[in-house]
C-alpha positions in Angstrom: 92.5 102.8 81.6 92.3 105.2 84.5 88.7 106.4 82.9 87.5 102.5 82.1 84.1 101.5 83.4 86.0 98.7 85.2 88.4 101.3 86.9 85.6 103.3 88.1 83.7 100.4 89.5 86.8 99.3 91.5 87.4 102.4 93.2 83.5 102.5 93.9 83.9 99.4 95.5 86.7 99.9 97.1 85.8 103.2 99.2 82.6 101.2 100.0 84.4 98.9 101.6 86.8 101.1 103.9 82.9 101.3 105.8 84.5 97.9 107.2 86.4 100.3 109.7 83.2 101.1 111.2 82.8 97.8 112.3 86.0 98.0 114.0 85.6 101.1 115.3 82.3 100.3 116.7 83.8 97.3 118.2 86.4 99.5 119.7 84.4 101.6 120.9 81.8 99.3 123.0 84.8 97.2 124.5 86.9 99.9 125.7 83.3 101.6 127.1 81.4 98.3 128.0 83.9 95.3 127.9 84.5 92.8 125.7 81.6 90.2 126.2 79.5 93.3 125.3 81.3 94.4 122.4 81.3 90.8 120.7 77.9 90.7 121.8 77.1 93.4 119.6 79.6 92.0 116.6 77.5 88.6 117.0 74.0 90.4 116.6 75.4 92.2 113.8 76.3 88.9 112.2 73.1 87.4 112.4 71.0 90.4 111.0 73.7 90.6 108.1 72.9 86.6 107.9 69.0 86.9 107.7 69.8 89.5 105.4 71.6 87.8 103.0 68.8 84.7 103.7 66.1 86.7 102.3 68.2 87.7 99.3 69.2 84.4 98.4 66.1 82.4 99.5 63.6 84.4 97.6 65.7 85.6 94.6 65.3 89.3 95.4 66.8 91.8 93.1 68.7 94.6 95.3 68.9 98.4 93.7 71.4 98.4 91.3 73.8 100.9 93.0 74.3 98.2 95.3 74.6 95.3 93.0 76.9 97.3 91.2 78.8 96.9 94.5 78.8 93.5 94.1 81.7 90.8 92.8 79.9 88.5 89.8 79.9 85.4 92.4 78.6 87.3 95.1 75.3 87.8 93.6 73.8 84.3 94.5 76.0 83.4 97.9 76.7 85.5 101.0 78.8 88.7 100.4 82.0 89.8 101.8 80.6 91.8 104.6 79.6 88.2 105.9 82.9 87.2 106.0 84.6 90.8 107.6 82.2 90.6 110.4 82.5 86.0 110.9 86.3 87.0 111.1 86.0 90.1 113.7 84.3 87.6 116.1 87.0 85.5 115.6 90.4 87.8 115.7 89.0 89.9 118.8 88.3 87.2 121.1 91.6 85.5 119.9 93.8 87.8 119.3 95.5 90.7 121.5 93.4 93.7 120.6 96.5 95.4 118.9 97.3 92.2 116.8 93.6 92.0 116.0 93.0 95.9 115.1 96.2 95.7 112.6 94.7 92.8 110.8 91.6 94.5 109.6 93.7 97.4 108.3 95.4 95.2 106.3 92.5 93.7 104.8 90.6 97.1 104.6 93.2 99.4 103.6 96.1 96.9 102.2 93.6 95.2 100.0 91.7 98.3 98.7 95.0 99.4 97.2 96.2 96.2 95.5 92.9 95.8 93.9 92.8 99.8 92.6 96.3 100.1 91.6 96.5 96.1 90.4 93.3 97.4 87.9 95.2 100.7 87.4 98.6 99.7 86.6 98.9 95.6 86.7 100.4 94.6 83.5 102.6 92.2 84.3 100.8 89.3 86.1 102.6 87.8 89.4 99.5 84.6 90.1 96.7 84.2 88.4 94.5 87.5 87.8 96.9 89.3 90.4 99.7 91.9 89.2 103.5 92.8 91.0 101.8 96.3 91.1 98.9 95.7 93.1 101.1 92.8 94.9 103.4 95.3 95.8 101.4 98.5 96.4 99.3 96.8 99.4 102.6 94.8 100.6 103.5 98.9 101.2 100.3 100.1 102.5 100.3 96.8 105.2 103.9 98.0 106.3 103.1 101.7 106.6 99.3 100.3 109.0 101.8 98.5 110.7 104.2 101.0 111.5 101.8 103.6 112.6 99.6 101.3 114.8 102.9 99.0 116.4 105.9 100.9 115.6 107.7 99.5 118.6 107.3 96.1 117.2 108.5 96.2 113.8 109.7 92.4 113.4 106.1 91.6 114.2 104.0 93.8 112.3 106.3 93.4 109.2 105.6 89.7 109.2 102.3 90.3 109.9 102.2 92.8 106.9 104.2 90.1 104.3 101.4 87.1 105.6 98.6 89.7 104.5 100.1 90.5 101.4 100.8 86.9 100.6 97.2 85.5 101.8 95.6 87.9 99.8 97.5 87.3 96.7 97.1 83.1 97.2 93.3 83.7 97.9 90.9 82.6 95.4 88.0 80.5 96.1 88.0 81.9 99.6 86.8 85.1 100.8 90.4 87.2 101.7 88.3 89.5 104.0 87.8 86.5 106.1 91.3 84.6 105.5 94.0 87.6 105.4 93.1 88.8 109.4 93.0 85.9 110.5 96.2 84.5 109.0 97.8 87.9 110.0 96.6 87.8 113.3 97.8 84.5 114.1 101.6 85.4 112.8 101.5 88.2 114.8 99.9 86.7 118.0 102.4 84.0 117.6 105.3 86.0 117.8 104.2 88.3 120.6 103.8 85.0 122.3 107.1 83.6 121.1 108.5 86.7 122.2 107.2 86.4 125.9 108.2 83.1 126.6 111.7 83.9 125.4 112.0 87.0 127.1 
């Protein structure tokens, strides 16, 4: 299994899509050097040249090289891809959430979800809903908590929760796009709490 065409094209995917920490990092990098309106600014133009992109491809039926389809799911190849959805949701979680909350999130979705997939493909034999395994399940449910403990280890009750909700969106999502729903549904546990905790405190 380790050596299956399948297995290979998963991890292929996968360390392609750990370049979504770019896009956070780039964020990062323009708000804490130019502000935030700048740094969403920048997010947004992204967005829409990733959009007209992804217009031309669709629109006019044109076939991409095939190292790059190869990077692509089997619905992805006649609607908008993930990226899209990574970027959509960035915009979203940085101008809603605290930047902490919101930087978590995407490791979740980058790094959490890039090792469910690989070991869920590697080692999932016993199913926990629909296609997903306990293995995969379970190995980005451990990767979420260890993000969460290097980037907020003084808040552990939040970024645990906010580590479970990942794990749990991401394993419920199916006809949405989990790069999109698992930060945001993270983020908003984790913003709620923080806010929770301040009005208590």
């Amino acid at each position: 299994m380790g050596n299956s065409p399948k297995f290979r094209r998963e991890i292929f995917r996968k360390l392609f899509h750990v370049s979504g920490l770019f896009i956070v990092l780039g964020y990062s990098f323009v708000l804490f050097n130019f502000g935030q309106r700048a740094a969403l600014l920048v997010l947004t133009a992204l967005l829409l040249t990733l959009l007209e992109i992804e217009h031309v491809r669709l629109e006019y039926a044109l076939e991409l090289p095939g190292s790059i389809m190869r990077l692509l799911r089997h619905h992805e190849k006649d609607r908008v891809t993930s990226t899209i959805w990574l970027v959509a949701a960035c915009i979203i979680a940085f101008s809603v959430f605290d930047y902490p909350i919101a930087f978590l999130s995407f490791f979740f979705v980058i790094f959490g979800d890039m090792f469910a997939s690989i070991i869920g493909v590697r080692f999932g034999k016993k199913k926990l809903f629909r296609k997903k395994s306990w293995a995969g399940f379970l190995a980005g449910l451990a990767v979420n908590v260890l993000s969460g403990a290097f980037i907020m280890p003084e808040m552990p009750i939040i970024y645990l929760s906010m580590a479970f909700t990942a794990s749990v969106v991401e394993l419920l999502t199916s006809k949405l796009d989990d790069n999109f729903t698992v930060p945001l549904f993270a983020g908003f546990v984790g913003q709620a709490l923080l806010s929770l905790g301040g009005l208590l405190g």
